[in-house]
C-alpha positions as CSV (number, residue, x, y, z in Angstrom):
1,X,0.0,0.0,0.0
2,X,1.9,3.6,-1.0
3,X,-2.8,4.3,2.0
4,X,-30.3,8.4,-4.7
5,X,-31.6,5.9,-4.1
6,X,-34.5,4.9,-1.5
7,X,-31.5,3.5,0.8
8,X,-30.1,6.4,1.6
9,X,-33.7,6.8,3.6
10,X,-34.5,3.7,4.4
11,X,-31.3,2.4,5.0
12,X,-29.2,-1.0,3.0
13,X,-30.0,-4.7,2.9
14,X,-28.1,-5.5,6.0
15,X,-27.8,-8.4,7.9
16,X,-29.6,-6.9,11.3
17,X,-30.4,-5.6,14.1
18,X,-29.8,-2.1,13.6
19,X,-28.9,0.4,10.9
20,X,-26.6,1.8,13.1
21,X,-24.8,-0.1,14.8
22,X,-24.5,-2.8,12.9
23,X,-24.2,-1.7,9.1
24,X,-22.9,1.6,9.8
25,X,-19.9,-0.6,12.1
26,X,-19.5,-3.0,9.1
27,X,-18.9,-0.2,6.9
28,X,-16.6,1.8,8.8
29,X,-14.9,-2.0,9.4
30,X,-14.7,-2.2,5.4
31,X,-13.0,1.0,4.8
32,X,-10.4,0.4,7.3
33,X,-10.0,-3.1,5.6
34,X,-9.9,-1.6,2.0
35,X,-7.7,1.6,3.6
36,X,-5.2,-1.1,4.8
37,X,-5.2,-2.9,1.5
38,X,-5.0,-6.5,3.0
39,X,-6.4,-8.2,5.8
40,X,-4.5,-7.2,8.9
41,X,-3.0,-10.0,11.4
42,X,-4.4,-7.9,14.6
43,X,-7.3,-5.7,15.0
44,X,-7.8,-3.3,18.3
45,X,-11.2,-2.0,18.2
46,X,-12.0,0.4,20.6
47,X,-15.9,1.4,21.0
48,X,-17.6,4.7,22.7
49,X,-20.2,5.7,23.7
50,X,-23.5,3.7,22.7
51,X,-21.4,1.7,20.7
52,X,-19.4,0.6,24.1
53,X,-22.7,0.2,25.8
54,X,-24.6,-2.0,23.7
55,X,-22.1,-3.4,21.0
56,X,-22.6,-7.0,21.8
57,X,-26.7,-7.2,21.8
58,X,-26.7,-5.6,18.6
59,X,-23.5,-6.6,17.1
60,X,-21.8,-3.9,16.5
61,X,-19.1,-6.2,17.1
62,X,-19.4,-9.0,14.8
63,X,-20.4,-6.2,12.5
64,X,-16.8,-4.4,12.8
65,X,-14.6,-7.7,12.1
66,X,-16.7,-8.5,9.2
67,X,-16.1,-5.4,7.8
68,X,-12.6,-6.2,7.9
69,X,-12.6,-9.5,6.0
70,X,-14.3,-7.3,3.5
71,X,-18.2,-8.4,4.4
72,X,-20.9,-6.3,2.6
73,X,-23.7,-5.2,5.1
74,X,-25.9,-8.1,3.4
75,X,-23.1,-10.9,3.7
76,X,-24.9,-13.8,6.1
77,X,-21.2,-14.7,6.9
78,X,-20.9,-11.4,9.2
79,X,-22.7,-13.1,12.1
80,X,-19.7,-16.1,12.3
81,X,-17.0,-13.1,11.3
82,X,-15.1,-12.8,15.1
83,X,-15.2,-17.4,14.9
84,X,-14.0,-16.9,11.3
85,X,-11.2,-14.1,11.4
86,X,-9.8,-16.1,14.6
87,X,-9.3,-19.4,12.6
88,X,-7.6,-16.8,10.0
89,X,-5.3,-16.2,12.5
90,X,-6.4,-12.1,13.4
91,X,-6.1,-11.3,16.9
92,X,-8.8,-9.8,18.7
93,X,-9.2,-7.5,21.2
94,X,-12.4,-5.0,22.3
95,X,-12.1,-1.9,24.2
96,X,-15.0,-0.6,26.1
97,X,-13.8,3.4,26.4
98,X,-14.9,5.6,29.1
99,X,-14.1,9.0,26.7
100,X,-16.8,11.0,25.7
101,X,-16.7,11.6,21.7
102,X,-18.6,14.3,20.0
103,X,-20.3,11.3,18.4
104,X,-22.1,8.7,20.2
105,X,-21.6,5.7,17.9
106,X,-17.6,6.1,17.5
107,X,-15.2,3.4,16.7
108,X,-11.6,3.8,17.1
109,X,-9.6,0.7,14.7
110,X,-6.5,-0.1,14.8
111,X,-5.0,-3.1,12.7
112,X,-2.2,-4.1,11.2
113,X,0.8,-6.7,10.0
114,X,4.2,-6.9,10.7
115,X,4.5,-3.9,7.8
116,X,2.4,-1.4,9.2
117,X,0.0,-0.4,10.9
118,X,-3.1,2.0,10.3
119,X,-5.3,4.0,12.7
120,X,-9.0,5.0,11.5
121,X,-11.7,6.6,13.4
122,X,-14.9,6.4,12.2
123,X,-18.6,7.1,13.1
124,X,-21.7,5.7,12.2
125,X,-24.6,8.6,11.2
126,X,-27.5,6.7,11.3
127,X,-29.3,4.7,8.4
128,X,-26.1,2.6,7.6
129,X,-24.2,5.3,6.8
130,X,-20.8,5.9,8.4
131,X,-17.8,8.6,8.0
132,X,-14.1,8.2,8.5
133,X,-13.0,11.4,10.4
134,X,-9.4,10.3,11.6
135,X,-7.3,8.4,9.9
136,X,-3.5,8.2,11.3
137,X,-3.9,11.4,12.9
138,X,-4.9,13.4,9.8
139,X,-8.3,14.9,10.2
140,X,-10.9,13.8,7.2
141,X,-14.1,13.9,6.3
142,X,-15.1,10.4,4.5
143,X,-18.7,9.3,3.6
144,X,-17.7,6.0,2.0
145,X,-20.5,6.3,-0.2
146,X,-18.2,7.2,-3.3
147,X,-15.2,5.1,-4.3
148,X,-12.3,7.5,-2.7
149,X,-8.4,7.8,-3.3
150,X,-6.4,8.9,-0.4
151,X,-2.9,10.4,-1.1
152,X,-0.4,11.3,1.6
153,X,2.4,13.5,0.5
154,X,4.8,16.4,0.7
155,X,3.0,19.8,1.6
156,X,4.1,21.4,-1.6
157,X,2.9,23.1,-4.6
158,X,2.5,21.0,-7.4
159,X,1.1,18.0,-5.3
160,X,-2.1,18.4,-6.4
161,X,-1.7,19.4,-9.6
162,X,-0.2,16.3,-10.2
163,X,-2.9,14.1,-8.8
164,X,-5.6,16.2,-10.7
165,X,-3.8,15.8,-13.7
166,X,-3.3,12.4,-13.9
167,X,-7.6,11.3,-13.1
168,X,-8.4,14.2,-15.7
169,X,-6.5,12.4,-18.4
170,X,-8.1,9.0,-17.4
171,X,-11.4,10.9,-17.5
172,X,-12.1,10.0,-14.3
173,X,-14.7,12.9,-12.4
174,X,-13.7,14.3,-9.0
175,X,-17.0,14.3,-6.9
176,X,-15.2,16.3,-3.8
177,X,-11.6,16.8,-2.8
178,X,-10.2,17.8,0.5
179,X,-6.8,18.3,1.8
180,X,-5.2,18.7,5.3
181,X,-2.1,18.8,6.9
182,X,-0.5,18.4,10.2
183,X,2.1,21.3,9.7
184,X,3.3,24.0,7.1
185,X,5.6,21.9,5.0
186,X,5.4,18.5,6.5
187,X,3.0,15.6,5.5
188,X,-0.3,16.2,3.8
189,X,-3.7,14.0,3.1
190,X,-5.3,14.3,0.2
191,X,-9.1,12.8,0.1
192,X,-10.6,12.6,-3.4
193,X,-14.1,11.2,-3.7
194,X,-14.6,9.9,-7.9
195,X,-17.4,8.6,-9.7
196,X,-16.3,5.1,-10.4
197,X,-13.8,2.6,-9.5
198,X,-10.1,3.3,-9.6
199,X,-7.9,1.0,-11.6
200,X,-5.0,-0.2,-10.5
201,X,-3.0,1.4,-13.3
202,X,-4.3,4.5,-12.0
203,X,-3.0,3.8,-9.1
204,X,0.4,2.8,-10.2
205,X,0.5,6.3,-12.2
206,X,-0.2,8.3,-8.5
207,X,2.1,6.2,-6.8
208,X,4.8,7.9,-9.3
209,X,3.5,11.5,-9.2
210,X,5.8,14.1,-8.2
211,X,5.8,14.5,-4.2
212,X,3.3,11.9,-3.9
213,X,4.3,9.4,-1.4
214,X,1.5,6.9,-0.3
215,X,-1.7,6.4,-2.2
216,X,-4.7,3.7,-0.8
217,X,-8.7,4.0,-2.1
218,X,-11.5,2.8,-1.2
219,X,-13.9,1.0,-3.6
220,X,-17.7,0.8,-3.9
């Protein structure tokens, strides 16, 4: 890794009991997964709020580790996920936090291999929808509704342009962009939601861009 319709109201086909906490914890599960680009060999989850209050009755839980063997919301395999990512060899381990979170459904992940390791806080909204709002200490806003391309690289001019340049000549449409840093001249995230899938060779052309220096999406 170099990291409108009638659903949106009435929420996804989910495997149940709740919108929230359960679909909305797969998904944020699923774009750690797909952030991470593999399936990680340990997963810390820490839960807040109603999440840490009620995440085993409505399996907000299994709902988070199938998410991160890449379960959709509607997979019947999510309610065996935690008996089936153990026998994969991914160790386990729930945190119920005391902190109080501007959101009440908050999940704090972090997994990883003996290559790396990735940190990604996200929230469930309500309806199956989630955010990512942290992810390795940058601050983001990501909806996970659109495929997404996430760039880290060198807070310089010319960063962007590149990245720009190289979807506009794949014709690929930017839906919304955001970019934040941690400091003048130091790292940068770059969060670009697109309109379809990002190939591979896309990819592989980012990776190569000019002060570019990690790239990861997420898919649909």
């Amino acid at each position: 890794m170099k990291y409108r319709s009638v659903f949106d109201i009435i929420g996804p086909v989910m495997i149940g009991p709740s919108s929230s906490h359960t679909a909305g914890a797969a998904r944020i599960g699923r774009a750690a997964r797909h952030l991470f680009g593999r399936q990680p060999e340990y997963a810390h989850i820490h839960l807040y709020g109603s999440f840490a209050q009620t995440y085993k009755g409505h399996g907000t839980d299994v709902a988070i580790i199938g998410g991160l063997l890449d379960y959709d919301t509607d997979d019947t395999r999510m309610r065996s996920s935690i008996e089936t990512a153990k026998e994969l060899g991914m160790i386990i381990q729930f945190y119920e936090e005391q902190a109080q979170m501007d959101h009440p459904n908050t999940a704090r992940i972090v997994i990883g291999d003996k290559k790396a390791e990735l940190e990604l806080v996200g929230i469930s909204i309500g309806g199956g929808k989630a955010e990512v709002t942290k992810l390795n200490g940058f601050e983001l806003r990501l909806s996970g509704s659109h495929p997404a391309i996430l760039l880290i690289h060198d807070d310089r001019y010319g960063a962007i342009a590149s990245a720009t340049t190289i979807l506009a000549s794949h014709e690929i449409n930017i839906g919304r962009m955001e970019v934040s840093r941690k400091a003048e001249g130091e790292q940068a995230l770059m969060v670009i939601e697109v309109d379809q899938n990002i190939e591979d060779t896309v990819l592989n052309e980012l990776e190569r861009a000019d002060h570019i220096t990690q790239v990861a999406r997420i898919s649909d």
